[in-house]
N, C-alpha and C positions, 0 to 999 in steps of 0.2 A: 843717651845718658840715663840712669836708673832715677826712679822719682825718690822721693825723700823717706817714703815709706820702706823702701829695701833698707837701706840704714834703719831705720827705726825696727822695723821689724827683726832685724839680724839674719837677713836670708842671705844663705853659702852664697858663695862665688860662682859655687856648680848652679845653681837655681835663676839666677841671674842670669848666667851664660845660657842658660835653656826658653828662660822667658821672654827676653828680649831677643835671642839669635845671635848674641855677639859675642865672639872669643872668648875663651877666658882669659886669656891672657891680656885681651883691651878692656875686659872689666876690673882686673887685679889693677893695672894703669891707672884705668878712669878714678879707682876708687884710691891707691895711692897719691895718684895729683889732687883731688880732693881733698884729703886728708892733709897733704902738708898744707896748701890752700888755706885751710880751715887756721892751720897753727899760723902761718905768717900773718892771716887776718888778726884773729887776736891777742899774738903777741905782738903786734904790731900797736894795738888800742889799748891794751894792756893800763897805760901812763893814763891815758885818755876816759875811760872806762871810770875812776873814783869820783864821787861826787862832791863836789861843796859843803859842809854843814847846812848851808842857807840853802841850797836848792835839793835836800833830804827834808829841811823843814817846811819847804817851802809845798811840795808835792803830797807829804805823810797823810797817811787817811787819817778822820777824825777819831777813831778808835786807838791808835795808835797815839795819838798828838794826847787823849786823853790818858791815857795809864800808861805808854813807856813813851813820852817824848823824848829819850835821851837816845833812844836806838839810831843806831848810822846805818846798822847793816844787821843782814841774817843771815846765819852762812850753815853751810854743811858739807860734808865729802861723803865722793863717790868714788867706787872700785868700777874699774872696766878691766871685764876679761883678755888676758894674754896669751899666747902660745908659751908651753913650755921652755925657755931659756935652756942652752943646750950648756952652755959657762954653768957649774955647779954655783959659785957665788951669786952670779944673780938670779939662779932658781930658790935660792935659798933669801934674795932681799928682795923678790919681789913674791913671796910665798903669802897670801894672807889665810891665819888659820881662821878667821870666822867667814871666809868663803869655799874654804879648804878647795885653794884655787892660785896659780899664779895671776897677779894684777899688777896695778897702778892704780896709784888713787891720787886726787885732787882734791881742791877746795873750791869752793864758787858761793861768792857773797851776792846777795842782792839787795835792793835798799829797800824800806817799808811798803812801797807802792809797786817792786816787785821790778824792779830794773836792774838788769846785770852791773853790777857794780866790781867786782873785782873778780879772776880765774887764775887760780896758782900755778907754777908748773904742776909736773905728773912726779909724785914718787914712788916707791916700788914699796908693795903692797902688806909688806910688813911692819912699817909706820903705824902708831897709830894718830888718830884724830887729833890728839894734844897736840903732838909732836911735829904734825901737819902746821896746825896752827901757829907753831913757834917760829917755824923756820920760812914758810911761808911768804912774811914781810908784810902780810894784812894788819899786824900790831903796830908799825911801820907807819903805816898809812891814818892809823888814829890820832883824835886830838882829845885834851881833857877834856872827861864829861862823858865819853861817847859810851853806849851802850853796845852790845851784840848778845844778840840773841841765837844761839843752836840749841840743837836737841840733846839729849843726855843720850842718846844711841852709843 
């Protein structure tokens, strides 16, 4: 099975199949059962994954607990590169023009101390960050008071 650094690194299928000696066809497999793998685990935690107010305030660094104690969470989206979609429509809704690239993007909150606290679905790459946020369900999940922190990106 390929180590964690192929993923990370983003090495082809071809490069893989040459460095380890295994099919490519059982690494395009390995790396699909993986991948769905990956989805049933956390949508699976999905529910499980949001914290308590009391156990965000409970964990917060002191910097934090000093000048934003209201924060629950920190969040940001990410674009992951797709194949060309061969359907015109969804070349066109998963088109993002500041990657000038087809994608999906996401959201993923973490709590002050840096714990995954909530992962959105994926939507296609012409979204933006707002709109992410809206439909999301992360608002959803807040209570009065609560603070978030992103970047202006």
């Amino acid at each position: 099975m390929p180590s964690n650094n192929v993923i990370r690194l983003v090495v082809s299928f071809f490069l893989v199949y040459h460095r380890f000696c295994v099919h490519f066809t059982t690494v395009s497999r390995l790396f699909n059962t993986n991948l769905d793998l990956l989805y049933r685990i956390f949508s699976g935690m999905q529910a499980g994954l949001w914290p308590s107010r009391a156990a965000v305030d409970k964990f917060m660094p002191d910097k934090f607990k000093r000048h934003f104690p209201s924060t629950r969470c920190i969040i940001d989206c990410t674009e992951i590169y797709i194949e060309q979609p061969s359907d015109p429509d969804l070349q066109r809704v998963t088109w993002s023009s500041y990657k000038n690239h087809n994608t999906l993007k996401g959201l993923i909150a973490i709590t002050p101390d840096g714990v995954l606290s909530f992962v959105s679905d994926l939507f296609g790459g012409s979204i933006s960050d707002r709109e992410i946020v809206r439909k999301c369900g992360l608002l959803d999940k807040l209570e009065a008071g609560d603070s978030v922190m992103a970047d202006k990106g």
